[in-house]
mmCIF file as gemmi writes it, N, C-alpha and C atoms, coordinates in Angstrom:
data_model
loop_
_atom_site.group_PDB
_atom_site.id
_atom_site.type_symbol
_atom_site.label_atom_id
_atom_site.label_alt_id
_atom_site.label_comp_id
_atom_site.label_asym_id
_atom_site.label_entity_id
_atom_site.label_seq_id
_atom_site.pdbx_PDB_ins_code
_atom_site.Cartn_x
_atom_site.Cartn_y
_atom_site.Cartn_z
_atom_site.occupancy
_atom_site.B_iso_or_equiv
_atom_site.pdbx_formal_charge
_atom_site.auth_seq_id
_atom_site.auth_asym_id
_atom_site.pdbx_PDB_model_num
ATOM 1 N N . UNK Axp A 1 ? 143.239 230.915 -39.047 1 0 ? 1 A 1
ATOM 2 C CA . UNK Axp A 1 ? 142.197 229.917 -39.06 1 0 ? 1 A 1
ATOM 3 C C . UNK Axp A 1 ? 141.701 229.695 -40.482 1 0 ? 1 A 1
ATOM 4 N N . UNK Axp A 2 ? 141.623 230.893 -41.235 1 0 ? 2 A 1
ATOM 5 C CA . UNK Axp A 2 ? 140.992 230.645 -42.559 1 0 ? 2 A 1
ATOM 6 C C . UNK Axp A 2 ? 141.93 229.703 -43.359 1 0 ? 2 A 1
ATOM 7 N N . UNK Axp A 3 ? 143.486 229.942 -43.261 1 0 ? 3 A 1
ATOM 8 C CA . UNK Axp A 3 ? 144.52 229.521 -43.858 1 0 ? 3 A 1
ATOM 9 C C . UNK Axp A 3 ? 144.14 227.866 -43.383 1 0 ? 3 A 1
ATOM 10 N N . UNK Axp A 4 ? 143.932 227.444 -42.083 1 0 ? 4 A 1
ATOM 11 C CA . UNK Axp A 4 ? 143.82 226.307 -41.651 1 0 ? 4 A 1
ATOM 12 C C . UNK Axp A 4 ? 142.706 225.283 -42.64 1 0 ? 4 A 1
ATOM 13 N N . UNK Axp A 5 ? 141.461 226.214 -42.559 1 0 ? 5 A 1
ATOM 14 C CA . UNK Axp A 5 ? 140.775 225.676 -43.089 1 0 ? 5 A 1
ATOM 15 C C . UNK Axp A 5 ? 140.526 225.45 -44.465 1 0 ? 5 A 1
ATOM 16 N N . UNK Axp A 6 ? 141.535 226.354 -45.372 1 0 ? 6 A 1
ATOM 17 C CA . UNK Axp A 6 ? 141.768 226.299 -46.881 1 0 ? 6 A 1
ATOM 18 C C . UNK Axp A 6 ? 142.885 225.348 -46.936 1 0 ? 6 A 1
ATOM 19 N N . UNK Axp A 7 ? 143.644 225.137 -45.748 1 0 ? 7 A 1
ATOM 20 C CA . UNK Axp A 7 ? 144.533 223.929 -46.237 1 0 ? 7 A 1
ATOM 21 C C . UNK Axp A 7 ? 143.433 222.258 -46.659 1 0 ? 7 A 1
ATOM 22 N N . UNK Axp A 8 ? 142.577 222.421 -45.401 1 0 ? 8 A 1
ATOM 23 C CA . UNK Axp A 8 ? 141.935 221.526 -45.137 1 0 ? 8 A 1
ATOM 24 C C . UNK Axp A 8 ? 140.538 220.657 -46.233 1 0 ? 8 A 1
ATOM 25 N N . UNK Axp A 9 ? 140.334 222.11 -46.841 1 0 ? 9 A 1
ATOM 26 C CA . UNK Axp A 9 ? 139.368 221.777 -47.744 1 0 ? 9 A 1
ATOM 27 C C . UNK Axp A 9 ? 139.39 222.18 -49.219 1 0 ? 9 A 1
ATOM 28 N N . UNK Axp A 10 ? 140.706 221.315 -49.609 1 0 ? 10 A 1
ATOM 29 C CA . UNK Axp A 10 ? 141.204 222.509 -51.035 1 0 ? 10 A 1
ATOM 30 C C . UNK Axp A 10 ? 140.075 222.039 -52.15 1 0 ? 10 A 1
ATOM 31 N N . UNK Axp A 11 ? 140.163 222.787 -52.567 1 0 ? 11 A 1
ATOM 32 C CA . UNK Axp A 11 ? 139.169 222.899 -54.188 1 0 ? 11 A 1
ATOM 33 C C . UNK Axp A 11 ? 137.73 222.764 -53.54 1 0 ? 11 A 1
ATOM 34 N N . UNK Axp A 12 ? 137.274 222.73 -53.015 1 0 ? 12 A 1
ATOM 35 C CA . UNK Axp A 12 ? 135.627 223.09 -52.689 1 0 ? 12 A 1
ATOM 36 C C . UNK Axp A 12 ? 135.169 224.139 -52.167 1 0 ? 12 A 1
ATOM 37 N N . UNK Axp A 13 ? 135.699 225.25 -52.262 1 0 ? 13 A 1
ATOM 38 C CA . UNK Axp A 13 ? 135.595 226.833 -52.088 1 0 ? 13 A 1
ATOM 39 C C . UNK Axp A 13 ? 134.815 226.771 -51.129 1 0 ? 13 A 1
ATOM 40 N N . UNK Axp A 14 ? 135.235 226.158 -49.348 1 0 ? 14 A 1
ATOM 41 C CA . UNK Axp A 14 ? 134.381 226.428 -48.352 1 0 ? 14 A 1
ATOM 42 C C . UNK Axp A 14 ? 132.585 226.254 -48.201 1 0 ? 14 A 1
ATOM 43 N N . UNK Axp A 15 ? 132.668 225.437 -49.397 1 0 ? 15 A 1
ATOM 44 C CA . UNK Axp A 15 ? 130.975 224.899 -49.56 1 0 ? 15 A 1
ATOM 45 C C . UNK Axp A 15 ? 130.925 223.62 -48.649 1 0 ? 15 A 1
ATOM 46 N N . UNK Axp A 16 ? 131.856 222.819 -48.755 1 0 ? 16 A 1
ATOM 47 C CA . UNK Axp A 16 ? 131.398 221.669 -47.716 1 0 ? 16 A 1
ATOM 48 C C . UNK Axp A 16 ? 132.758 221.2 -46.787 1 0 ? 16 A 1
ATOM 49 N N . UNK Axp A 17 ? 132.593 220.251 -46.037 1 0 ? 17 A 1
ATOM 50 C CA . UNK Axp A 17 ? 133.721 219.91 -44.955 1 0 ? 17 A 1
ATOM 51 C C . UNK Axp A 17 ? 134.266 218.061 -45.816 1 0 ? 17 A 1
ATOM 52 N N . UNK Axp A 18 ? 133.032 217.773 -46.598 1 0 ? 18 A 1
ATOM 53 C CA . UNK Axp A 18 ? 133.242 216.438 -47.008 1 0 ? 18 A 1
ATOM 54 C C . UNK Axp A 18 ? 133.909 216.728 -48.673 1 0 ? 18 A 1
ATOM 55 N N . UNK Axp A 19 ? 135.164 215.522 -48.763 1 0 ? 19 A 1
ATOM 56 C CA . UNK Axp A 19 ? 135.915 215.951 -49.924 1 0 ? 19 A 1
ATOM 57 C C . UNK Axp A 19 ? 135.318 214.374 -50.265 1 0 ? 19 A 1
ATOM 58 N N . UNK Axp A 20 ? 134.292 213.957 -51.535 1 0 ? 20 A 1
ATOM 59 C CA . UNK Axp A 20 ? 133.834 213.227 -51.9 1 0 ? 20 A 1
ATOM 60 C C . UNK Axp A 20 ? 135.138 212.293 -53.072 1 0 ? 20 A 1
ATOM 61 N N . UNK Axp A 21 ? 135.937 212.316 -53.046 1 0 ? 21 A 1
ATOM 62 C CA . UNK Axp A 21 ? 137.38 212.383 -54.185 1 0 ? 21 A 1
ATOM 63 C C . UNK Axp A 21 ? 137.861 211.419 -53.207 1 0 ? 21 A 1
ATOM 64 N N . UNK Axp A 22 ? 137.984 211.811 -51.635 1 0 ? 22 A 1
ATOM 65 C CA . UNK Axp A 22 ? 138.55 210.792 -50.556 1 0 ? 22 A 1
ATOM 66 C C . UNK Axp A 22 ? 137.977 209.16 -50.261 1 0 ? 22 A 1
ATOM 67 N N . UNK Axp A 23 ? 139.031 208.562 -49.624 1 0 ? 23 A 1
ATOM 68 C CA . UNK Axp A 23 ? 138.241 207.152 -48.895 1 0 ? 23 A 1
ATOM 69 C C . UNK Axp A 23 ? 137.416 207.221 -48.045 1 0 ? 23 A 1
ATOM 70 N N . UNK Axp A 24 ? 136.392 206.64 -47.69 1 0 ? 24 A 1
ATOM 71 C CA . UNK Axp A 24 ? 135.485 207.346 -46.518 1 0 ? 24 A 1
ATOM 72 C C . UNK Axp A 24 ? 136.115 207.634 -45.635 1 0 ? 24 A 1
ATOM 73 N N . UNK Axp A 25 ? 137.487 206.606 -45.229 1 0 ? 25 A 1
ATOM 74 C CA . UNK Axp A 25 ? 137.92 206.743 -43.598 1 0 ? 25 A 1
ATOM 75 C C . UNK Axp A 25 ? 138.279 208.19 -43.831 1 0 ? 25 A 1
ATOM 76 N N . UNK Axp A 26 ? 139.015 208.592 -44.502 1 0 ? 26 A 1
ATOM 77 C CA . UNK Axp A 26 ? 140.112 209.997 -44.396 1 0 ? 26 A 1
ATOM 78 C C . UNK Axp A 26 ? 139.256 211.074 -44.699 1 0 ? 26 A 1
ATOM 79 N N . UNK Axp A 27 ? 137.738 211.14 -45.408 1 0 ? 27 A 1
ATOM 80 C CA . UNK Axp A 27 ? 137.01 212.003 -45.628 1 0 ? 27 A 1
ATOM 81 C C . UNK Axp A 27 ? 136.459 211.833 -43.987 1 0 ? 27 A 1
ATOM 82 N N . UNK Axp A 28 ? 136.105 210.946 -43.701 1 0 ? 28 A 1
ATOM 83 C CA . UNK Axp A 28 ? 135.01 211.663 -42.287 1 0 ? 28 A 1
ATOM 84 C C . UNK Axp A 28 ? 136.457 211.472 -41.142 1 0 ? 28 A 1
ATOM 85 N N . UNK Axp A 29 ? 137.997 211.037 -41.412 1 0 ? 29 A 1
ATOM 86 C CA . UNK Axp A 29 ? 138.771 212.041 -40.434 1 0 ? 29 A 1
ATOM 87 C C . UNK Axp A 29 ? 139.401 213.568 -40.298 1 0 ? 29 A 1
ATOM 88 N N . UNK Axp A 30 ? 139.109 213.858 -42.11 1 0 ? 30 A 1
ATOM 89 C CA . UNK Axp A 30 ? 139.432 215.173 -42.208 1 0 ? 30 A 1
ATOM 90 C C . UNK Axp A 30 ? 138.07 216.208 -41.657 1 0 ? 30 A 1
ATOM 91 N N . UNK Axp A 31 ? 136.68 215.536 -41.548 1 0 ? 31 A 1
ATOM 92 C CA . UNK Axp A 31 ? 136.02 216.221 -41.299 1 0 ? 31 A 1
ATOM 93 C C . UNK Axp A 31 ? 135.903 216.088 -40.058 1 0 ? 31 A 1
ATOM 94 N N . UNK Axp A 32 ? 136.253 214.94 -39.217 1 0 ? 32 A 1
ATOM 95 C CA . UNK Axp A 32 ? 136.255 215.033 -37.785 1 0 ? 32 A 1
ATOM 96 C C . UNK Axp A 32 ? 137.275 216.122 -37.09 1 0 ? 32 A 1
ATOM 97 N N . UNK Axp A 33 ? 138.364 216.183 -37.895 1 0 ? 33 A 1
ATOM 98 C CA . UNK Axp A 33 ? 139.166 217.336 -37.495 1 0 ? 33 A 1
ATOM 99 C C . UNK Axp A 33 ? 138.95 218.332 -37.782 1 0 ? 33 A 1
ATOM 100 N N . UNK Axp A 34 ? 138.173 218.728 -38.787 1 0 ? 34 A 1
ATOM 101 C CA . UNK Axp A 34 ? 137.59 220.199 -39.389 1 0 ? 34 A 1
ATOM 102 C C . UNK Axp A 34 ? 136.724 220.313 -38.051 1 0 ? 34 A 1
ATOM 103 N N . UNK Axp A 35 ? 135.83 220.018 -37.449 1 0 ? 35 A 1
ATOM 104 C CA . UNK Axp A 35 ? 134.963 220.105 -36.937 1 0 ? 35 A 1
ATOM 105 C C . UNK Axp A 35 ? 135.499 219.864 -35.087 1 0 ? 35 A 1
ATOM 106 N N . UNK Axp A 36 ? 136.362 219.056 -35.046 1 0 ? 36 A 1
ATOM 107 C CA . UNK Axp A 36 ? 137.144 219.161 -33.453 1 0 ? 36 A 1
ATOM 108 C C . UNK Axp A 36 ? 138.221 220.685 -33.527 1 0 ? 36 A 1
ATOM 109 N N . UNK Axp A 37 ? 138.601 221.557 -34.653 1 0 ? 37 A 1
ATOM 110 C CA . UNK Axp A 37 ? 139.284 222.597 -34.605 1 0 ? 37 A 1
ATOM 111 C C . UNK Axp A 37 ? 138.297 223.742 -34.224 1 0 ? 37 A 1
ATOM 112 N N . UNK Axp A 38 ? 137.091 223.922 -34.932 1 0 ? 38 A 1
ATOM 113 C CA . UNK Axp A 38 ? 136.596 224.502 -34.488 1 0 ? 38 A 1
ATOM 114 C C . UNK Axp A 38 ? 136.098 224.732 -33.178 1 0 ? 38 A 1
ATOM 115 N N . UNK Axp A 39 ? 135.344 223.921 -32.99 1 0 ? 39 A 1
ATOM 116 C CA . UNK Axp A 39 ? 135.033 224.186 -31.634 1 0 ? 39 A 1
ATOM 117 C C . UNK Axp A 39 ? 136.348 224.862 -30.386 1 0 ? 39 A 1
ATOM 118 N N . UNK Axp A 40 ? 137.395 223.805 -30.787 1 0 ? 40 A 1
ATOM 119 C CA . UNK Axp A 40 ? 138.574 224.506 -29.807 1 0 ? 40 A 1
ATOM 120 C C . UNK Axp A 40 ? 138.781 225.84 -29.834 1 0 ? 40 A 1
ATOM 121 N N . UNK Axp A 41 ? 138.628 226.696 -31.305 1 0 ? 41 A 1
ATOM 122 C CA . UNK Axp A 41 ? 138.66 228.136 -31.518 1 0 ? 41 A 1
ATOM 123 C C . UNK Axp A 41 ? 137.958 228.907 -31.305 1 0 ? 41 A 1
ATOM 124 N N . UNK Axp A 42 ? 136.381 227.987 -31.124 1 0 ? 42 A 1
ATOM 125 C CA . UNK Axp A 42 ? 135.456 228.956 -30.418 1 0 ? 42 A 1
ATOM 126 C C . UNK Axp A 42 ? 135.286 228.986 -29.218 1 0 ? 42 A 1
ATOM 127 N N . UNK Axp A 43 ? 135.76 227.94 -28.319 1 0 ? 43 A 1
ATOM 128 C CA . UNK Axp A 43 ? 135.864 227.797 -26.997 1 0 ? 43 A 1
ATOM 129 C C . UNK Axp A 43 ? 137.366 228.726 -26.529 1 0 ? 43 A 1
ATOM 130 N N . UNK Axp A 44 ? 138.357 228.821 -27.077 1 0 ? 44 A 1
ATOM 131 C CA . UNK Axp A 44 ? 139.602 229.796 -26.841 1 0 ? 44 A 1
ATOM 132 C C . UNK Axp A 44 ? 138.819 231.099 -27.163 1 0 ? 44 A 1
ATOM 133 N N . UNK Axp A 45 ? 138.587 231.501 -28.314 1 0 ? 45 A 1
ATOM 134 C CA . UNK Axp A 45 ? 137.945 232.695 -28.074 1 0 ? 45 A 1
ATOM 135 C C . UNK Axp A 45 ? 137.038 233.086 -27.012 1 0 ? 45 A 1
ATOM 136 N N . UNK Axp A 46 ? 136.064 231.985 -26.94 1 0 ? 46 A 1
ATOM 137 C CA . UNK Axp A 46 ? 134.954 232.949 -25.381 1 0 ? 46 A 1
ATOM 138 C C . UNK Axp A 46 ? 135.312 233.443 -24.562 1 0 ? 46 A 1
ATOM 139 N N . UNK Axp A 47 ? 136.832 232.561 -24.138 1 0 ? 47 A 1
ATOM 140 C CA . UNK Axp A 47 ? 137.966 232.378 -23.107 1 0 ? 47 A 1
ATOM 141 C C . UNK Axp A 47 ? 138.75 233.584 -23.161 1 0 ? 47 A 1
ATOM 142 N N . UNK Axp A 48 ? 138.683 233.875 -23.877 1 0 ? 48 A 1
ATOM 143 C CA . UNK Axp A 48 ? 139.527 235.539 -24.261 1 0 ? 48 A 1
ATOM 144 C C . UNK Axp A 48 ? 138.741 235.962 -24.084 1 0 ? 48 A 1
ATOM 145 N N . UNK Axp A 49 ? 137.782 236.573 -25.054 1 0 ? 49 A 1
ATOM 146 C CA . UNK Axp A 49 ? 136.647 237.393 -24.564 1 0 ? 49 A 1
ATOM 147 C C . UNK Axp A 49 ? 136.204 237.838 -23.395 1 0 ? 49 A 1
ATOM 148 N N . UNK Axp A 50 ? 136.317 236.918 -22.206 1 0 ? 50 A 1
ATOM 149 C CA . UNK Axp A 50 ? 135.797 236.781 -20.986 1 0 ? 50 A 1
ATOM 150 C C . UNK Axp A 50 ? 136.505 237.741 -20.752 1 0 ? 50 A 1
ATOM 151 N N . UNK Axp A 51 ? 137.98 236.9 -20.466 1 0 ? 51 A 1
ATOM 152 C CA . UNK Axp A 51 ? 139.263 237.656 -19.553 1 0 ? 51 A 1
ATOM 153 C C . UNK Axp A 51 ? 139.312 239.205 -19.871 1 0 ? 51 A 1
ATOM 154 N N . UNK Axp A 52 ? 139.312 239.69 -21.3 1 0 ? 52 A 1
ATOM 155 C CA . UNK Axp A 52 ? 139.984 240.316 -21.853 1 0 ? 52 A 1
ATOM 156 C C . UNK Axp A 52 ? 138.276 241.696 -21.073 1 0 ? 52 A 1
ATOM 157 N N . UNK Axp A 53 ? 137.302 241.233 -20.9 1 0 ? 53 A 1
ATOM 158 C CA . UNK Axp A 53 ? 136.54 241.928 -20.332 1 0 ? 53 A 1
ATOM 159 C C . UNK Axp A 53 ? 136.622 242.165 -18.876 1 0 ? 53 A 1
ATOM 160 N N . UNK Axp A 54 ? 136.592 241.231 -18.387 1 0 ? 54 A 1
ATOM 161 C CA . UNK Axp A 54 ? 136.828 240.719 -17.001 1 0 ? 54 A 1
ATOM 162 C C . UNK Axp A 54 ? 137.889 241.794 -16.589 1 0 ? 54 A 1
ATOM 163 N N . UNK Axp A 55 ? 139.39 241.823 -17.203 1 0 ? 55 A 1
ATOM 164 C CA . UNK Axp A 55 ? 140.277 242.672 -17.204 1 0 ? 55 A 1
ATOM 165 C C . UNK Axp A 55 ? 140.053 243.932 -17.264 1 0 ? 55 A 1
ATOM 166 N N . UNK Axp A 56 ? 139.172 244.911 -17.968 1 0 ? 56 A 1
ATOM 167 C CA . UNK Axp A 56 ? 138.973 245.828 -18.362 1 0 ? 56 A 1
ATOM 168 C C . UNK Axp A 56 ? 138.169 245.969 -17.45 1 0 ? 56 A 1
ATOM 169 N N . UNK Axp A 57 ? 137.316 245.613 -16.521 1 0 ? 57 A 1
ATOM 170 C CA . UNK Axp A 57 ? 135.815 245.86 -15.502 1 0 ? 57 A 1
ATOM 171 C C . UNK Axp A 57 ? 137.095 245.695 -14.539 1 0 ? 57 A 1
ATOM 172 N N . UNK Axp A 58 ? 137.534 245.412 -14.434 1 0 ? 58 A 1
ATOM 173 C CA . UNK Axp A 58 ? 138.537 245.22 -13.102 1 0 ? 58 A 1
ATOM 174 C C . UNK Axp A 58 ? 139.017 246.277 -13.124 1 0 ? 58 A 1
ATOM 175 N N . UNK Axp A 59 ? 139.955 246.981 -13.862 1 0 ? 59 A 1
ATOM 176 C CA . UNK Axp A 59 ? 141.026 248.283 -14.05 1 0 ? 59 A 1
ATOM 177 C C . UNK Axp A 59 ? 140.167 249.401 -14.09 1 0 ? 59 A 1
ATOM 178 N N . UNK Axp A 60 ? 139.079 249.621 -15.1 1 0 ? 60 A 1
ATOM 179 C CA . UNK Axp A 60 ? 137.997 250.357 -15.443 1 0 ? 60 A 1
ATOM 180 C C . UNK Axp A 60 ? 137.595 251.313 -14.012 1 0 ? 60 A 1
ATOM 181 N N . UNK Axp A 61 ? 136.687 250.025 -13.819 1 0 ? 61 A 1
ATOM 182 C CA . UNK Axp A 61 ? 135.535 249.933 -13.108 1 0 ? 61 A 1
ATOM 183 C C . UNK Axp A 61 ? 135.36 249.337 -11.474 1 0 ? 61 A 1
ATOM 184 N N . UNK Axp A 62 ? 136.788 249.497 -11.298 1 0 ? 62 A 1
ATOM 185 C CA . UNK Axp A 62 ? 137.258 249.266 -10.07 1 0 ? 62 A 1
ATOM 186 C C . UNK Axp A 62 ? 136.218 247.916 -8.981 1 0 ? 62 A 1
ATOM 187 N N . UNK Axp A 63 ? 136.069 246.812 -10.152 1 0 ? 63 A 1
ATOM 188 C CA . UNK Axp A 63 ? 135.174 246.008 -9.68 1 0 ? 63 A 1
ATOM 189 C C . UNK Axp A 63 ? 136.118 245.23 -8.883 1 0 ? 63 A 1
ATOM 190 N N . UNK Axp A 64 ? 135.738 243.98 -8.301 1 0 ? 64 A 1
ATOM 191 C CA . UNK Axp A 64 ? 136.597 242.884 -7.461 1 0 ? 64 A 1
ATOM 192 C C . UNK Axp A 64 ? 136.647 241.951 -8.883 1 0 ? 64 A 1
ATOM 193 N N . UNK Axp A 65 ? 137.902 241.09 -8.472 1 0 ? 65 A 1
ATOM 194 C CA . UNK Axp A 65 ? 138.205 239.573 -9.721 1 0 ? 65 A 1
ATOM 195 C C . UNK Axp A 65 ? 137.267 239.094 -9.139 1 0 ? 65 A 1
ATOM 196 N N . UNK Axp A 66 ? 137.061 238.375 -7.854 1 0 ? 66 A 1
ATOM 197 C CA . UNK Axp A 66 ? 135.746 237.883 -7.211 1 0 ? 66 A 1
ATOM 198 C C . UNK Axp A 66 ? 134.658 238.033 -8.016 1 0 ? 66 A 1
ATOM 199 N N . UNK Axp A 67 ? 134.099 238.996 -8.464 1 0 ? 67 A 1
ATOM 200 C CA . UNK Axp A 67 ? 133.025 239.191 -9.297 1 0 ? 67 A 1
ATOM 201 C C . UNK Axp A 67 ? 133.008 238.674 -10.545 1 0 ? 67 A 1
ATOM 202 N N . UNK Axp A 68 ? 133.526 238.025 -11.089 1 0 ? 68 A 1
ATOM 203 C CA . UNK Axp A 68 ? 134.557 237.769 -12.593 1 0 ? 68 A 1
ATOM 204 C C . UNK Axp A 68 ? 135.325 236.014 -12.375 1 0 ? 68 A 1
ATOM 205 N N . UNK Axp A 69 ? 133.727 235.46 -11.935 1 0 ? 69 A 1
ATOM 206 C CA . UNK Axp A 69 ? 134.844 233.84 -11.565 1 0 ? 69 A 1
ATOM 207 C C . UNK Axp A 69 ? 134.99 233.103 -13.259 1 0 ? 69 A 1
ATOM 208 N N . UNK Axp A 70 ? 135.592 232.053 -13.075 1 0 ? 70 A 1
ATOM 209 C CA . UNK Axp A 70 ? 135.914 231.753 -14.656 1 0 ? 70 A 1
ATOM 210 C C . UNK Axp A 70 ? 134.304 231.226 -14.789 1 0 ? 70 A 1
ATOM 211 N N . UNK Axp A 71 ? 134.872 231.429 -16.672 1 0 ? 71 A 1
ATOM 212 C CA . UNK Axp A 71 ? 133.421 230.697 -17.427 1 0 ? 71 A 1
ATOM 213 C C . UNK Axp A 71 ? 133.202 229.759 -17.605 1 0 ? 71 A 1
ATOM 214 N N . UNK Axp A 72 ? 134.869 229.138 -17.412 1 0 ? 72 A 1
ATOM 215 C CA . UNK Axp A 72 ? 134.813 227.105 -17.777 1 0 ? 72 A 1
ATOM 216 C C . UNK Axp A 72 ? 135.664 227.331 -16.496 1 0 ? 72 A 1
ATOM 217 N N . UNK Axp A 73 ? 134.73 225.779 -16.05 1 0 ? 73 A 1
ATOM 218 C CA . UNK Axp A 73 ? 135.714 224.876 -14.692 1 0 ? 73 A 1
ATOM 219 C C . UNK Axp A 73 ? 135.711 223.746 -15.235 1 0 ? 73 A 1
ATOM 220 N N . UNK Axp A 74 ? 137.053 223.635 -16.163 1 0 ? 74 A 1
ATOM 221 C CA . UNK Axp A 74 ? 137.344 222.648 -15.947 1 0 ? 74 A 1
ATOM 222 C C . UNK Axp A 74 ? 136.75 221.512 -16.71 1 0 ? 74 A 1
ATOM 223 N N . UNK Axp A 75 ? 136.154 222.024 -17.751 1 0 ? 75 A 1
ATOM 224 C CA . UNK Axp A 75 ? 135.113 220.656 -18.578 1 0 ? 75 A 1
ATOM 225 C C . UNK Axp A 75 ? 135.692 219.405 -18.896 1 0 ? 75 A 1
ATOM 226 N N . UNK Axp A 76 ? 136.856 219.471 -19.058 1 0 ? 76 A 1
ATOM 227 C CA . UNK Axp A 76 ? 137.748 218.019 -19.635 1 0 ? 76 A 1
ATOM 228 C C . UNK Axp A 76 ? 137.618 217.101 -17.842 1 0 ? 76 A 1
ATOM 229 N N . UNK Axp A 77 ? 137.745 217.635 -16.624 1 0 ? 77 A 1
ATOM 230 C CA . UNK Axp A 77 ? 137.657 216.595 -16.068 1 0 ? 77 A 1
ATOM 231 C C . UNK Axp A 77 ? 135.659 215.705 -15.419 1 0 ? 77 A 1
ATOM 232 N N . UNK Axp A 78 ? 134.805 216.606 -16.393 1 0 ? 78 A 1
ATOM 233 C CA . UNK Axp A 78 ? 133.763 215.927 -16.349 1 0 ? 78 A 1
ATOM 234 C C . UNK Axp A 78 ? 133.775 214.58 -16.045 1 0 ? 78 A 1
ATOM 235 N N . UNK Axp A 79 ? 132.744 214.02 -14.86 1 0 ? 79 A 1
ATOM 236 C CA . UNK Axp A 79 ? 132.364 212.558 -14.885 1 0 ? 79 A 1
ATOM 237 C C . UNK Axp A 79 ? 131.175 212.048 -15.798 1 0 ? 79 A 1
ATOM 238 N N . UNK Axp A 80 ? 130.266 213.134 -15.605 1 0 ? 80 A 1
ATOM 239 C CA . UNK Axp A 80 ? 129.075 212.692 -16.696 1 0 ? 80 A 1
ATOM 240 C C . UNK Axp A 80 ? 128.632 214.222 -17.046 1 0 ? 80 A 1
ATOM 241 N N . UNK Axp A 81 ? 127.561 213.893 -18.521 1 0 ? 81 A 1
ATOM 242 C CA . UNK Axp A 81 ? 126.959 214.934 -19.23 1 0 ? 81 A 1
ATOM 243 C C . UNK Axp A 81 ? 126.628 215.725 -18.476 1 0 ? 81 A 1
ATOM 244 N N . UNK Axp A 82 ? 125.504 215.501 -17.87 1 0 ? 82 A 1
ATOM 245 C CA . UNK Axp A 82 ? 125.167 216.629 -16.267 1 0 ? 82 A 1
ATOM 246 C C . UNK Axp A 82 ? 126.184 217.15 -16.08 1 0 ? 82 A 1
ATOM 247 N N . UNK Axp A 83 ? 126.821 216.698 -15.291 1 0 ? 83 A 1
ATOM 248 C CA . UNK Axp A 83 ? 127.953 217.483 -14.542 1 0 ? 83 A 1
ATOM 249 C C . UNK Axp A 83 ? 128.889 218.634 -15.557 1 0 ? 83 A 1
ATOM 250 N N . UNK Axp A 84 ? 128.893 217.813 -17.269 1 0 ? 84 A 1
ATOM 251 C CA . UNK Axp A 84 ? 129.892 218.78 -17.451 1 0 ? 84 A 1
ATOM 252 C C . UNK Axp A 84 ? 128.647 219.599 -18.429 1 0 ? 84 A 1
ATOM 253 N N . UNK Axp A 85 ? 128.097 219.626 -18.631 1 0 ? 85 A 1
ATOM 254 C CA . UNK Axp A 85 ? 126.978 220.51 -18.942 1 0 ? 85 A 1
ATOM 255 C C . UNK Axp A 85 ? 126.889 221.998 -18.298 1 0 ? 85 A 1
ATOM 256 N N . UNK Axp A 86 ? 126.082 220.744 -17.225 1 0 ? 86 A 1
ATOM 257 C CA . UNK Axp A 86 ? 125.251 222.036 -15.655 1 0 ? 86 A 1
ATOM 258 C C . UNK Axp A 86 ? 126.79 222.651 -15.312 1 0 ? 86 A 1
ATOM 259 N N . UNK Axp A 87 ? 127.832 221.832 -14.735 1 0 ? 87 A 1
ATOM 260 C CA . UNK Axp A 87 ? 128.838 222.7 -13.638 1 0 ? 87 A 1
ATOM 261 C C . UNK Axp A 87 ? 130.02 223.102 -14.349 1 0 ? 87 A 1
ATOM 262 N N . UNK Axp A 88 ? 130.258 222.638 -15.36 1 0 ? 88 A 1
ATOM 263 C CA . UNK Axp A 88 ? 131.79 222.889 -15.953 1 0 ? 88 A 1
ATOM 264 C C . UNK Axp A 88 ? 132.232 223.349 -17.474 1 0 ? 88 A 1
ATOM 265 N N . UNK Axp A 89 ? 130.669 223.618 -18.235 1 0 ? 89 A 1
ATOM 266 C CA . UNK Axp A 89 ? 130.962 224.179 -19.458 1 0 ? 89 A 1
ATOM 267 C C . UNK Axp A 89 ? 130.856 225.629 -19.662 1 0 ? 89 A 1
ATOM 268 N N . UNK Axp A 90 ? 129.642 226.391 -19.218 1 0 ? 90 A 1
ATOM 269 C CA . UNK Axp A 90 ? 129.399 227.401 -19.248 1 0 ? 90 A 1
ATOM 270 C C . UNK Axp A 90 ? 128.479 228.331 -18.243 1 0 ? 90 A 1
ATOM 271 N N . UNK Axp A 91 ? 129.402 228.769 -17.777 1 0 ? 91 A 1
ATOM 272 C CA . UNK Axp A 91 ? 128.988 229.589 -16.361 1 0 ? 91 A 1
ATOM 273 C C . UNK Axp A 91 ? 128.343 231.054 -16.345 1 0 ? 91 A 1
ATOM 274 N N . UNK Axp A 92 ? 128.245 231.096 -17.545 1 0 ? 92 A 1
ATOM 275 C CA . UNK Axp A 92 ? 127.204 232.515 -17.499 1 0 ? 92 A 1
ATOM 276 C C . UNK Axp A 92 ? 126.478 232.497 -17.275 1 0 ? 92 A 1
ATOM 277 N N . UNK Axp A 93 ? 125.707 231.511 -17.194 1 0 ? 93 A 1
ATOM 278 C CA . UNK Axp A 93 ? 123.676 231.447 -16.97 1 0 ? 93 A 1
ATOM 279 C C . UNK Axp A 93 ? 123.412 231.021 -15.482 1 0 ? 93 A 1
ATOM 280 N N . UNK Axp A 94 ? 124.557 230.732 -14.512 1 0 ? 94 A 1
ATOM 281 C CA . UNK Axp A 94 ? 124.656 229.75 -13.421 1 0 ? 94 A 1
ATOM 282 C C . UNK Axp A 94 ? 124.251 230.844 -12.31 1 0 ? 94 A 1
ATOM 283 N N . UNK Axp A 95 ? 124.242 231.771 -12.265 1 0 ? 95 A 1
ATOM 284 C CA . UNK Axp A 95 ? 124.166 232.455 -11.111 1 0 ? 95 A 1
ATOM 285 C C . UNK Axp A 95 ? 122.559 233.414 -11.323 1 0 ? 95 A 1
């Protein structure tokens, strides 16, 4: 990821996402992509995190998977904010 993001933002030693040297379009698409990568890496990580616990309370701790439902349902097929907010982004706080 770091490699990703030093490709992405050369010569500004990780101080900003905007390369002022660029055309606007390609400065705010390199930063739209700086900023759509992340999130995907922090949303894959939680996603690990979960499992990789979830897994371990299971084998461990002789819990049920039942106990251990996923953390995302599914957010990409949201109809509206509500919905993918409240039911389909983050399921830790839901119960």
């Amino acid at each position: 990821m770091v490699l990703i993001m030093a490709a992405l933002t050369p010569g500004s030693n990780g101080q900003t996402i905007f390369d002022p040297s660029l055309p606007p379009l390609l400065r705010y698409l390199r930063s739209s992509i700086i900023t759509a990568l992340t999130g995907f890496v922090g949303w894959i990580l939680m996603e690990l995190l979960y499992h990789f616990v979830a897994f371990v309370c299971t084998l461990l701790f002789q819990q049920q998977p039942s106990q251990w439902p996923p953390v995302f349902d599914h957010p990409w097929f949201s109809t509206s904010l509500a919905g993918f907010w409240g039911r389909n982004w983050y399921q830790f706080y839901r119960e």
